[in-house]
ZANU-69502 format. One record per atom (N, C-alpha, C): residue in three letters; atom name; x, y, z. Coordinates in steps of 0.1 Angstrom, whole numbers, plus 2048, in hexadecimal, padded with zeros to 3 digits. Each point is the difference from the previous one (the first is absolute). Layout:
// residues N
 type atom  c1  c2  c3
  ala   CA   X   Y   Z
...
This chain:
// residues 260
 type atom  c1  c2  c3
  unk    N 7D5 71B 78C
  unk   CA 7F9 804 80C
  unk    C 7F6 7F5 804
  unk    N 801 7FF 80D
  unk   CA 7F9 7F2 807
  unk    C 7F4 809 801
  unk    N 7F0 7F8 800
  unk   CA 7F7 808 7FD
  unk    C 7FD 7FB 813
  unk    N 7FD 80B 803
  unk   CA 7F6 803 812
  unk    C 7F8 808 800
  unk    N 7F8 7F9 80A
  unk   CA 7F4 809 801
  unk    C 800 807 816
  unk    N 7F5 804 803
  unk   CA 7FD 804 80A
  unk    C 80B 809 807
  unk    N 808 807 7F5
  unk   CA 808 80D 803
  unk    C 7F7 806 808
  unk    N 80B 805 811
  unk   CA 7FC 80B 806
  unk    C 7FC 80F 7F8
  unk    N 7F1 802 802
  unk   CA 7FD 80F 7FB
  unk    C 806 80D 802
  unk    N 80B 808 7FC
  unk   CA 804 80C 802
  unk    C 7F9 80D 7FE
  unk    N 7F4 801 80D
  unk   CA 7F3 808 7FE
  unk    C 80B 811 802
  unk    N 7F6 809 7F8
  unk   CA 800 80B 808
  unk    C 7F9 80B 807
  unk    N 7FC 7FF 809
  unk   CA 7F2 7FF 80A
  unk    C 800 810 7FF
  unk    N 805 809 7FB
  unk   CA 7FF 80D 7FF
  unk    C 7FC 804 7F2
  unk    N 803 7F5 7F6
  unk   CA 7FE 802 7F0
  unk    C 7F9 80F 7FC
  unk    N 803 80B 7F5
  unk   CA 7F8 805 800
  unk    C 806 802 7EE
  unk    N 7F7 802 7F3
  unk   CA 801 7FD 7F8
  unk    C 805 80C 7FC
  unk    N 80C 800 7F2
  unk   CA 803 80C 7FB
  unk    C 80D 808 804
  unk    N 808 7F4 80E
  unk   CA 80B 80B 804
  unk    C 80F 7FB 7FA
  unk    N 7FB 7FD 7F2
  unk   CA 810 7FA 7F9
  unk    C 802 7F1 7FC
  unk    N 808 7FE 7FA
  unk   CA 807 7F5 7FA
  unk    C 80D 7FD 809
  unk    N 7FE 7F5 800
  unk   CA 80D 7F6 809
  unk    C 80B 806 7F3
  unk    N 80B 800 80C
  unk   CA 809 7FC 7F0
  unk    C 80E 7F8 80B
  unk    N 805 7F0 7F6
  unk   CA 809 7F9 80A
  unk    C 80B 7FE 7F6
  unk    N 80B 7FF 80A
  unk   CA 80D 804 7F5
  unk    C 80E 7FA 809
  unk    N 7FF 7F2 7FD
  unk   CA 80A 7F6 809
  unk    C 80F 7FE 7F2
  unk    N 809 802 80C
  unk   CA 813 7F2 7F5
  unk    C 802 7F8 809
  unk    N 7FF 7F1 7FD
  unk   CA 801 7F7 806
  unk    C 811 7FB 7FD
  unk    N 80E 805 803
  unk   CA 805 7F5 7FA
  unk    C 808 7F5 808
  unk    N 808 7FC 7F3
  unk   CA 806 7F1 804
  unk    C 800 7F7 7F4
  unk    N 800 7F2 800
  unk   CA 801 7F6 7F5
  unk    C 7F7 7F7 804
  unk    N 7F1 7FF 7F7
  unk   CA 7F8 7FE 802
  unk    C 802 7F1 7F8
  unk    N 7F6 7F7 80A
  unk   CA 802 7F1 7FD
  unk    C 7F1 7FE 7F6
  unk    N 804 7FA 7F5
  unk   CA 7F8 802 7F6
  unk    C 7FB 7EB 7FC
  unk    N 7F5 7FE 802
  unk   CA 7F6 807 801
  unk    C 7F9 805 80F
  unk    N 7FA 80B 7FF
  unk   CA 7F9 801 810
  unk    C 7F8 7FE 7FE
  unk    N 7FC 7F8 80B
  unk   CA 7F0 7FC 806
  unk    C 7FF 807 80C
  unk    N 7F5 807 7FD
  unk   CA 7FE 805 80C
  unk    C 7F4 7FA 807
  unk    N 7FC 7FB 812
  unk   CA 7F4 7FD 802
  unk    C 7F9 80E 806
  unk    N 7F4 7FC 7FE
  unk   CA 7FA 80D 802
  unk    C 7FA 7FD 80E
  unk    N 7FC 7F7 804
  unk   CA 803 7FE 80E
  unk    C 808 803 80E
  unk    N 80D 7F9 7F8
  unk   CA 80A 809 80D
  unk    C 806 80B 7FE
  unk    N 7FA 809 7F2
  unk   CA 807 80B 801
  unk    C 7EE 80B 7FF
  unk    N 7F9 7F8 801
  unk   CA 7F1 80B 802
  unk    C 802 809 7F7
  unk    N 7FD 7F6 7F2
  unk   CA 7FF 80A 7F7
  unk    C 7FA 7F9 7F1
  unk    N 7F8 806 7FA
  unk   CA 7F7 7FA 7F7
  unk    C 80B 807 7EE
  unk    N 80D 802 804
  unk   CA 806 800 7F7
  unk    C 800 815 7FB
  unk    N 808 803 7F8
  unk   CA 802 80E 7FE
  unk    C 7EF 806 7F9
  unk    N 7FC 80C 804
  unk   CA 7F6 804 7FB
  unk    C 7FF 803 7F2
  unk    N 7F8 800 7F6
  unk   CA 7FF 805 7F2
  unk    C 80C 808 7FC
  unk    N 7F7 80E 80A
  unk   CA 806 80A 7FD
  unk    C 811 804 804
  unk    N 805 7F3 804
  unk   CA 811 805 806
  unk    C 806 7F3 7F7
  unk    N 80D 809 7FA
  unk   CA 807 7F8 7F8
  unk    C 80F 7F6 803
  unk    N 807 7F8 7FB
  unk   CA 80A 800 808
  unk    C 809 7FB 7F3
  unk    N 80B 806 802
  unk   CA 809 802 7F5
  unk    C 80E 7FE 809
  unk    N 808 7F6 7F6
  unk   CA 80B 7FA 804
  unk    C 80C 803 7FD
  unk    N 80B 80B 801
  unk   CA 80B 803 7FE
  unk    C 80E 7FA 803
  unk    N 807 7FE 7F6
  unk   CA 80D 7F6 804
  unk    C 80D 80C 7FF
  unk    N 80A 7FE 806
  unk   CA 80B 809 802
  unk    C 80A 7FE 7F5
  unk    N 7FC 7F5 7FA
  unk   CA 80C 7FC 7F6
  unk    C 7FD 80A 7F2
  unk    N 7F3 7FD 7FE
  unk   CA 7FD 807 7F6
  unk    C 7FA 813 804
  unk    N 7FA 7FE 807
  unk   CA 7FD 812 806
  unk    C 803 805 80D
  unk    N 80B 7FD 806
  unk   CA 80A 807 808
  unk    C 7F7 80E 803
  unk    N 800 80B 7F7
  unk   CA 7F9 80E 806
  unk    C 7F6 7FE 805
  unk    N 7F6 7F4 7FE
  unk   CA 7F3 802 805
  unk    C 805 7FA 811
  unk    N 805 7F9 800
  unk   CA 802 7FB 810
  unk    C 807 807 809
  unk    N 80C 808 7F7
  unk   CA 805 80D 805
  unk    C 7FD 80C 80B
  unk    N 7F2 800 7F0
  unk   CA 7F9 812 804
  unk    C 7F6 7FF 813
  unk    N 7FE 7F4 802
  unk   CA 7FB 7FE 80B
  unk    C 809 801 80E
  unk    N 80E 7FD 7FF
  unk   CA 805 7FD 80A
  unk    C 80B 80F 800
  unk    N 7FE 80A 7FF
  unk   CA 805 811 802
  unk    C 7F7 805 80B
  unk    N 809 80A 7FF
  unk   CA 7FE 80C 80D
  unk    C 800 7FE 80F
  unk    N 7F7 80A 808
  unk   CA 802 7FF 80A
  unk    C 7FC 7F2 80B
  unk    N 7F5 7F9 7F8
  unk   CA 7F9 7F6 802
  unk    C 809 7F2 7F9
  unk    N 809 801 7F9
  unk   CA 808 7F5 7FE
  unk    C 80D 800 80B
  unk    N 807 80F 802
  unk   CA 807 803 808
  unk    C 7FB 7FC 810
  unk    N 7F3 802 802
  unk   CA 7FC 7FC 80F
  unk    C 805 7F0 804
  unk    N 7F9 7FC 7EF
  unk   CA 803 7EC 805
  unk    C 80F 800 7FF
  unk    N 806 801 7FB
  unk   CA 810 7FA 7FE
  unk    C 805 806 80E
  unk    N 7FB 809 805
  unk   CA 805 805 810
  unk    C 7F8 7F4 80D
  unk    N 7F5 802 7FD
  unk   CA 7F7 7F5 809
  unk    C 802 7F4 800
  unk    N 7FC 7FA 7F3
  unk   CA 803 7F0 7FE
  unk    C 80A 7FE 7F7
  unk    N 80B 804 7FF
  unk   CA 80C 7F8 7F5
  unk    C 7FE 7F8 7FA
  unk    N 7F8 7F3 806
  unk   CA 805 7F4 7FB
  unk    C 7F0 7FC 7F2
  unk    N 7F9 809 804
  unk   CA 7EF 803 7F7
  unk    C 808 80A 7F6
  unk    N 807 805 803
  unk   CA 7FD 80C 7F4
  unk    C 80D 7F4 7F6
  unk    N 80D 7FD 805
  unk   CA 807 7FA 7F9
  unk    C 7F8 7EF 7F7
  unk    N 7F6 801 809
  unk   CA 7F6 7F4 7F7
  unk    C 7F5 809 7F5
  unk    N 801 807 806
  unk   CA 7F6 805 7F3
  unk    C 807 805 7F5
  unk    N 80D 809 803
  unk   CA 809 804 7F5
  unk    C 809 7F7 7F8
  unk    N 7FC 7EF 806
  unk   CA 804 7F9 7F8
  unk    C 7F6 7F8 7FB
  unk    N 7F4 800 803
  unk   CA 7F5 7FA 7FA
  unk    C 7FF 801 7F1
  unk    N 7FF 7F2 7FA
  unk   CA 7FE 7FE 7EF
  unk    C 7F3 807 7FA
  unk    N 7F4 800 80F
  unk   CA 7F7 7FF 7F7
  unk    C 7F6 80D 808
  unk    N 7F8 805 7F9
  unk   CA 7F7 80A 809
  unk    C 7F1 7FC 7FE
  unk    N 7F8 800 807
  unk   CA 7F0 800 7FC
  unk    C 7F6 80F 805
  unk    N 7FE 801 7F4
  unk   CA 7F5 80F 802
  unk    C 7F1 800 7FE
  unk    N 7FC 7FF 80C
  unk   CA 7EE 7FF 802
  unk    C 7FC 812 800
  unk    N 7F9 800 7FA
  unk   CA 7F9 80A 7FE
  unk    C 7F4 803 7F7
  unk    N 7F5 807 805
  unk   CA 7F5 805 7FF
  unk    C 7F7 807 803
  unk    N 7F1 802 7FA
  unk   CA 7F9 80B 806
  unk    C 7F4 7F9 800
  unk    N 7F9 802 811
  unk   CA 7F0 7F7 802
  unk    C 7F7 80B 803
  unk    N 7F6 804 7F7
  unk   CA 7FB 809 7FF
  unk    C 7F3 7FF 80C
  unk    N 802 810 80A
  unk   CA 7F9 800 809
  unk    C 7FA 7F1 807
  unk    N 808 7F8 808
  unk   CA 7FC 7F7 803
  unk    C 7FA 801 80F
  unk    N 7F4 7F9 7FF
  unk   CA 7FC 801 80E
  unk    C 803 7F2 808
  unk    N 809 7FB 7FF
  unk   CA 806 7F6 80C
  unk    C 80D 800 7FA
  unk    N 809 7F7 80A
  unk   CA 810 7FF 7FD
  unk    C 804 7F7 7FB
  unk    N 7F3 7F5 7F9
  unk   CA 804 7F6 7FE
  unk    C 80F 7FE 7F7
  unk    N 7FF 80D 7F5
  unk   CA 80B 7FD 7F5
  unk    C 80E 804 809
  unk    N 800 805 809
  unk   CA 80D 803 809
  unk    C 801 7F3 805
  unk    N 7FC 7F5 809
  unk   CA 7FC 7F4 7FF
  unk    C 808 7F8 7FC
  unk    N 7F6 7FC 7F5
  unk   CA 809 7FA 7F6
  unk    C 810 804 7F9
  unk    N 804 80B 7FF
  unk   CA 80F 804 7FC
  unk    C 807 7FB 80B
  unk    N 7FD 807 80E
  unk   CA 808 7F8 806
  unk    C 805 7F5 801
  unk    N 7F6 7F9 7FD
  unk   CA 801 7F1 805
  unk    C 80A 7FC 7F4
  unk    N 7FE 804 7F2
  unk   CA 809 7FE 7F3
  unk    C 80F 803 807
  unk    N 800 809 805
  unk   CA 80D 80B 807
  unk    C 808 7F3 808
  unk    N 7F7 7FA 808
  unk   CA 806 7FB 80B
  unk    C 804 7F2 7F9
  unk    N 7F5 7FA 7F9
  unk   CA 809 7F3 7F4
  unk    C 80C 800 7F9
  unk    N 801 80D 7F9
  unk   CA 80B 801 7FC
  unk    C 80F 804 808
  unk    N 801 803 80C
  unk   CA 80B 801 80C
  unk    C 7FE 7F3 802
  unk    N 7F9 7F5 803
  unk   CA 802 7F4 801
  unk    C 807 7F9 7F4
  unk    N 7FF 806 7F4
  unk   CA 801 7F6 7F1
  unk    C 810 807 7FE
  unk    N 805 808 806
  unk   CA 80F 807 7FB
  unk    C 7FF 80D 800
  unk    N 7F9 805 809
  unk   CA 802 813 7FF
  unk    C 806 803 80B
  unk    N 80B 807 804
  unk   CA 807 804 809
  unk    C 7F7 80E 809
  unk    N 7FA 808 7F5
  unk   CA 7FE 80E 808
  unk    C 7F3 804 7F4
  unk    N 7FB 806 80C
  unk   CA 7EE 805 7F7
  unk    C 809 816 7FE
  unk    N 7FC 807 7F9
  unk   CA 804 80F 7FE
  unk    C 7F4 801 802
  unk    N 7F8 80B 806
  unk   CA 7F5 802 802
  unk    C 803 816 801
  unk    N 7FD 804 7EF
  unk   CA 804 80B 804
  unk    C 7F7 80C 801
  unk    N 7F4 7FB 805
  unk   CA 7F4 809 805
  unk    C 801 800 80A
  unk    N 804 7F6 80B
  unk   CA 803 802 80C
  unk    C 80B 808 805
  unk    N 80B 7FE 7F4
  unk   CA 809 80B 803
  unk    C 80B 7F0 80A
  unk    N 803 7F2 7FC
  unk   CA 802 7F9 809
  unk    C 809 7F2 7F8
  unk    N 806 7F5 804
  unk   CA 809 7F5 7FA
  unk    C 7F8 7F8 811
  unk    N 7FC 7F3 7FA
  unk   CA 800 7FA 806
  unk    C 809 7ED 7FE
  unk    N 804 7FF 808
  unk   CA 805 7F2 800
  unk    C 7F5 7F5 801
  unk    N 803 7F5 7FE
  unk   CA 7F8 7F4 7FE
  unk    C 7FE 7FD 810
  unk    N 807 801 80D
  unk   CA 7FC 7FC 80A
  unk    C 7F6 80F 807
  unk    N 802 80A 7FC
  unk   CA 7F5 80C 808
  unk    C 7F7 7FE 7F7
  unk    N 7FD 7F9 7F4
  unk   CA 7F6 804 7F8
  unk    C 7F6 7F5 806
  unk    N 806 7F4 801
  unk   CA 7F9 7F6 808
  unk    C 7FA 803 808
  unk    N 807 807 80B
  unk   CA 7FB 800 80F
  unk    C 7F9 80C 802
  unk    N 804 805 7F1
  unk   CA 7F3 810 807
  unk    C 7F2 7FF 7F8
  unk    N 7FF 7F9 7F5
  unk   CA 7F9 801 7F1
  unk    C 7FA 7F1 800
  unk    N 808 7F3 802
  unk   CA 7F6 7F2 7F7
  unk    C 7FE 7FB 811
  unk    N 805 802 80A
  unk   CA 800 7F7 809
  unk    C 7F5 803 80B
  unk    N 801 80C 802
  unk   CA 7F3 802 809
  unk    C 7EF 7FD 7FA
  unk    N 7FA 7FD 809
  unk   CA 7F1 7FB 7F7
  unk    C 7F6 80E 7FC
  unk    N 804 809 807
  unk   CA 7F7 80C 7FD
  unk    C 809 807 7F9
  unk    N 7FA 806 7F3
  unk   CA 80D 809 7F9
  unk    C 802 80D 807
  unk    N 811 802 7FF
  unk   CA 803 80E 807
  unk    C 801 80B 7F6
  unk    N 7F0 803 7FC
  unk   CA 7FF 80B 7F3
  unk    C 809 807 803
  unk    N 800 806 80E
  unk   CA 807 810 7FE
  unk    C 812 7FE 800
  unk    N 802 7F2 801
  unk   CA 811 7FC 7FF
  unk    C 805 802 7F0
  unk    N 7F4 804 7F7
  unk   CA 801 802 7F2
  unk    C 802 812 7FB
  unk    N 7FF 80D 80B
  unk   CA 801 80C 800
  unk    C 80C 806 80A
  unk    N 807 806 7FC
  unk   CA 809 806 807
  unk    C 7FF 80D 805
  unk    N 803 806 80B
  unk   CA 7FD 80E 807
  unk    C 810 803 802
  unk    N 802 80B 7F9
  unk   CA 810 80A 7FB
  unk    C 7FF 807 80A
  unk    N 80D 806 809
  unk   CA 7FF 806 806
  unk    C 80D 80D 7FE
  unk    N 7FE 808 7FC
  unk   CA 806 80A 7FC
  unk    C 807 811 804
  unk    N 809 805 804
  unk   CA 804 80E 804
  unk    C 7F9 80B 7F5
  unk    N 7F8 80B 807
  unk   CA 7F9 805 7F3
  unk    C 80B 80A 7F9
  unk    N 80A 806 80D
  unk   CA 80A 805 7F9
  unk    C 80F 7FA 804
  unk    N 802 7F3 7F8
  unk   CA 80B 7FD 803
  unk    C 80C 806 7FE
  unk    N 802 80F 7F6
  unk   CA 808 7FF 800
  unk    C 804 80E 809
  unk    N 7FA 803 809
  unk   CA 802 808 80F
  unk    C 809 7F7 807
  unk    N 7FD 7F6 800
  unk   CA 80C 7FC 80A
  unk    C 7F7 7FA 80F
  unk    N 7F7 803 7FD
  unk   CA 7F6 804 80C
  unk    C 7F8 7F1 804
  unk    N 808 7FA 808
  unk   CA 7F9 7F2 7FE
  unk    C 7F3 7FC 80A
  unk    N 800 80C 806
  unk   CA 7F4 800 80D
  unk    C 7EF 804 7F5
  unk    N 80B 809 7F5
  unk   CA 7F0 804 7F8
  unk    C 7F0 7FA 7FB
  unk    N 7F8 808 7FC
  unk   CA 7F5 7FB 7FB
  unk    C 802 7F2 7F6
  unk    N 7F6 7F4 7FE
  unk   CA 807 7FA 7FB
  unk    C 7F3 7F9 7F4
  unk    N 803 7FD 7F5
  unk   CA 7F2 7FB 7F8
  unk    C 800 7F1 800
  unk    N 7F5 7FC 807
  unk   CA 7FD 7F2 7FA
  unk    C 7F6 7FD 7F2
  unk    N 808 7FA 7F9
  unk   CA 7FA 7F6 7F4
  unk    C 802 7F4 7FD
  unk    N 7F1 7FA 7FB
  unk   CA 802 7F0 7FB
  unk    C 800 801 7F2
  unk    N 802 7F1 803
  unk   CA 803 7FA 7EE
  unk    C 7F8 7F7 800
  unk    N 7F8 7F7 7F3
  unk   CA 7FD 7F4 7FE
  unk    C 7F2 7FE 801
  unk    N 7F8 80C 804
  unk   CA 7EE 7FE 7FF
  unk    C 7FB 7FB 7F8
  unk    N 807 805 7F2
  unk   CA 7FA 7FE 7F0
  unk    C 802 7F1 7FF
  unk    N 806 7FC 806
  unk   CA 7FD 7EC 801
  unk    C 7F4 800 805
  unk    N 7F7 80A 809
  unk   CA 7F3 7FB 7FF
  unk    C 7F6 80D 7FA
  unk    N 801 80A 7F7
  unk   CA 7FF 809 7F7
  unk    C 7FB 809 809
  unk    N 804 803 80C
  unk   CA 7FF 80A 808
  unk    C 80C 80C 802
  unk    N 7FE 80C 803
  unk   CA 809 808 805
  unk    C 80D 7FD 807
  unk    N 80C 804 7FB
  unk   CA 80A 7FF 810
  unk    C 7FD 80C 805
  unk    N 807 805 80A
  unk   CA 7FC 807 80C
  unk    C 80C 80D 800
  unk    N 800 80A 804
  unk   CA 807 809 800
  unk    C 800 80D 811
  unk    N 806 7FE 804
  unk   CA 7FF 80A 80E
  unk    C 80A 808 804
  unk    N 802 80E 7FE
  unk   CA 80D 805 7FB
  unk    C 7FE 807 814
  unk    N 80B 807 800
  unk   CA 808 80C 80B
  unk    C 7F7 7FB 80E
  unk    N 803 7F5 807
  unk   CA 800 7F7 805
  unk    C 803 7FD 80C
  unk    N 802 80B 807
  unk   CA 808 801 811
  unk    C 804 7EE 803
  unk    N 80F 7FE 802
  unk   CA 7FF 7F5 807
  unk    C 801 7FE 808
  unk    N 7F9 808 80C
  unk   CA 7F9 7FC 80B
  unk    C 7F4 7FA 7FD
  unk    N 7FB 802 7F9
  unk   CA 7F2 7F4 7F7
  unk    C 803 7FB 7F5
  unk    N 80C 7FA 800
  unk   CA 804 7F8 7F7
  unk    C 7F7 7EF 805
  unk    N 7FB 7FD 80A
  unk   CA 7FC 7F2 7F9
  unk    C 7F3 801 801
  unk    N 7F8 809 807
  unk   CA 7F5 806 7FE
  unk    C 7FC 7FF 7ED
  unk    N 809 80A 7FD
  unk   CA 7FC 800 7EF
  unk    C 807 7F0 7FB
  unk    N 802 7F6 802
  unk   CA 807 7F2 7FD
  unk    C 7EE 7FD 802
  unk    N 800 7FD 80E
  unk   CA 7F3 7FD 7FE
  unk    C 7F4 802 7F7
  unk    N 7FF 80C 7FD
  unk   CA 7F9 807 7F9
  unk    C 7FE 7F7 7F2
  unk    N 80B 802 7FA
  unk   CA 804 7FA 7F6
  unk    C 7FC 7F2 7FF
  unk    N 802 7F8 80B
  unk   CA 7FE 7F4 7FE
  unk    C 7F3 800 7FD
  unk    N 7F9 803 80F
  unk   CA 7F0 804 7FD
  unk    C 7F7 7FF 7F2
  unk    N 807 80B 7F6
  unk   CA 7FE 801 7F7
  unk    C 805 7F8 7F4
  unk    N 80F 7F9 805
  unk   CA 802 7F3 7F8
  unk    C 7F3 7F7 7FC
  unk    N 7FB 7F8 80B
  unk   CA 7F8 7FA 807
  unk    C 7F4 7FE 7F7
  unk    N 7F8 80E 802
  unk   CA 7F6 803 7FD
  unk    C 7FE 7FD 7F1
  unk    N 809 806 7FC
  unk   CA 802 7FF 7E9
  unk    C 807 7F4 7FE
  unk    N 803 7FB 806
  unk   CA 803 7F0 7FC
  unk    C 7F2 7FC 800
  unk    N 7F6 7FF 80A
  unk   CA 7F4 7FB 802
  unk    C 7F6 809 7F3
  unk    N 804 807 7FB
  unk   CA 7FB 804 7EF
  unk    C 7F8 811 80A
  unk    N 7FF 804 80B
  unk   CA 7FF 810 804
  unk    C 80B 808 7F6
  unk    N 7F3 80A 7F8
  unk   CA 805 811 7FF
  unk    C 7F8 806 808
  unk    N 80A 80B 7FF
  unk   CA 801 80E 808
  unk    C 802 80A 7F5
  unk    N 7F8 80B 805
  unk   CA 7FA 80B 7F2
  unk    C 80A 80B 801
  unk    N 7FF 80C 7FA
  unk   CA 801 80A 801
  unk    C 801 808 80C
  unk    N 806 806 80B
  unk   CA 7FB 806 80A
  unk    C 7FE 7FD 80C
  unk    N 7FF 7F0 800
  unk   CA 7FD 7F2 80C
  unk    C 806 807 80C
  unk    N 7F8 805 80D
  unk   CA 805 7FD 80B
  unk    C 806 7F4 805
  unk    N 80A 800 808
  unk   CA 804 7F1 804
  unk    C 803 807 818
  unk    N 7FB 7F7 805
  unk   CA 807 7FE 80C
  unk    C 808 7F9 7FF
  unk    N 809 803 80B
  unk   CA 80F 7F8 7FE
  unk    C 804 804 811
  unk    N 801 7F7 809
  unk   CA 80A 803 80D
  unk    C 80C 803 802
  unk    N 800 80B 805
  unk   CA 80F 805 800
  unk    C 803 80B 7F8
  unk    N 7F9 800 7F3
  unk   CA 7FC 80D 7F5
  unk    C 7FB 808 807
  unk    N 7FF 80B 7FB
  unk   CA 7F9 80F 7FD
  unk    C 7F1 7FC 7F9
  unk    N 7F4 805 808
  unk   CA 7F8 7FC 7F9
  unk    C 7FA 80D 7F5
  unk    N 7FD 7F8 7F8
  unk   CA 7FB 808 7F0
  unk    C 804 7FB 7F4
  unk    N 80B 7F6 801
  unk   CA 804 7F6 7F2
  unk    C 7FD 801 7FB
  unk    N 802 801 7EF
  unk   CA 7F9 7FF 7F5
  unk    C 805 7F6 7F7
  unk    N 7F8 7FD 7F3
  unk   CA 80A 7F6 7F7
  unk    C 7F9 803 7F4
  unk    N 811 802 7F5
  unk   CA 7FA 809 7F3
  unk    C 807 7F7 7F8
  unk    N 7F8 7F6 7F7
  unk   CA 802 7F7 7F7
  unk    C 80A 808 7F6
  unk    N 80C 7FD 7F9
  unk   CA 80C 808 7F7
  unk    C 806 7F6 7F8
  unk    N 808 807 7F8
  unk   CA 80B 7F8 7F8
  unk    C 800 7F9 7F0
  unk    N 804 7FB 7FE
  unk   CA 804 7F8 7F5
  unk    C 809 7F4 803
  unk    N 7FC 7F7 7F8
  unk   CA 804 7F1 7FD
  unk    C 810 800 7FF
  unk    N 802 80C 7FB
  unk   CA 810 802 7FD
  unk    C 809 803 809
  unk    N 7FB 805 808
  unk   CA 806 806 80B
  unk    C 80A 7FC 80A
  unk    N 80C 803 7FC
  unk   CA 808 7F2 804
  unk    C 805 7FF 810
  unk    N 7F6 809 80A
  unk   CA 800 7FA 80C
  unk    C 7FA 7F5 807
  unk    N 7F2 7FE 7F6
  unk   CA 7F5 7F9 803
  unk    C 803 7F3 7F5
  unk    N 805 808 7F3
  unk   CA 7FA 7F9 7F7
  unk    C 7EF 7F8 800
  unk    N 7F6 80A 804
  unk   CA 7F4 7FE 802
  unk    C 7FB 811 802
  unk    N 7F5 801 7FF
  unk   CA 7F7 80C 809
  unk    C 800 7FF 80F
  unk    N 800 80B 804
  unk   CA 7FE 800 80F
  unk    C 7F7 805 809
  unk    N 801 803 808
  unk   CA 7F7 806 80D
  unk    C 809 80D 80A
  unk    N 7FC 80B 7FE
  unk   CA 80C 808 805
  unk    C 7F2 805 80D
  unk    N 808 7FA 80D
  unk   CA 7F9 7FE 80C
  unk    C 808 80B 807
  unk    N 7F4 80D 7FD
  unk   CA 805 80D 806
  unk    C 7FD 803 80F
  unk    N 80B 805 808
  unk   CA 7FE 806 80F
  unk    C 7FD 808 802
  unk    N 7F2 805 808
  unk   CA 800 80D 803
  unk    C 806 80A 805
């Protein structure tokens, strides 16, 4: 790692202390050119934080580990979307797994720096980043042009908003509908939860959502009970912090942002 200095600051002008631990959880693969050097200059990054580890899996010898990443509905989306990404990743030798936990941090700097690790290694032989808090596969050319190449980072290009039938299996496709995110806990904040949903205010609650992306990226909690205005909503909003870590919608805690 090339040593730099005068790294852009990743402030969070809302900071408020106490509302969680980051937690980041990247597969980088491909056939990584060995040795990397990475500069920390053109990738704006002062190298991986303490607390995030990065561990190197080869296919020859542990096949299940590179495996267990590329299933289900979210492997099935890429091999339908991009063929030619998922057939490079299902043939990739090698996997890289960043992961860790930055306890209650009040700036983004350690998001930051991963990235920038993220974006060296797609230059050094990585075909595709798995990013499965977002719920997402990205290729080496959107990861560029959404993530290393613009000068202001696009935090909220790191959280995804689900958009869902609450009773799909009515048949009923005009029905109530729940929106949820994924991927806050990359900045140890809540994802978001907004269930029976009219979508005739369907981007009314989008907005909403973002709003509140926004805000907890910038280090804002919201309590117990929190009124929220929202255009286009019903006013009286509330927001009732829920969940467990386990929870395999979020895989995080959430915010269940009730309608009056």
């Amino acid at each position: 790692m090339e040593p730099v200095s005068n790294l852009p600051e990743w402030e969070r002008r809302l900071f408020q202390p106490g509302g969680g631990d980051a937690f980041l959880f990247y597969v980088v693969f491909g056939r990584f050119h060995q040795p990397m050097t990475i500069s920390g200059s053109h990738y704006k990054t002062a190298g991986l934080p303490k607390q995030v580890t990065l561990g190197l899996y080869e296919r020859e010898n542990d096949p299940q580990t590179l495996e267990s990443f590329v299933q289900g509905f979210l492997a099935q989306k890429l091999k339908e979307e991009e063929p030619e990404i998922f057939a490079a990743v299902t043939k990739a030798p090698q996997c890289l797994v960043i992961s860790g936990t930055v306890e209650d941090p009040e700036n983004l700097n350690y998001l930051r720096d991963t990235l920038g690790v993220i974006s060296a290694m797609l230059d050094n032989g990585g075909v595709a980043v798995y990013d499965p808090q977002k719920f997402h596969w990205w290729s080496p050319k959107h990861w560029k042009e959404t993530i290393q190449r613009p000068k202001e980072p696009a935090l909220n290009q790191h959280v995804s908003i689900l958009i869902s039938l609450e009773n799909e299996k009515s048949g009923d496709k005009n029905g109530p509908v729940w929106l949820h995110t994924r991927g806050l806990r990359k900045f140890g904040r809540p994802d978001l939860s907004l269930r029976n949903l009219d979508q005739s205010r369907l981007d009314a609650g989008v907005d909403l959502c973002n709003y509140l992306i926004e805000d907890q990226i910038m280090g804002l909690q919201f309590c117990e009970g929190q009124t929220l205005d929202a255009p286009g909503l019903p006013i009286g909003i509330t927001c009732h912090p829920t969940g467990n870590l386990e929870d395999p919608d979020f895989n995080n805690v959430h915010i269940e942002i009730r309608l009056p």
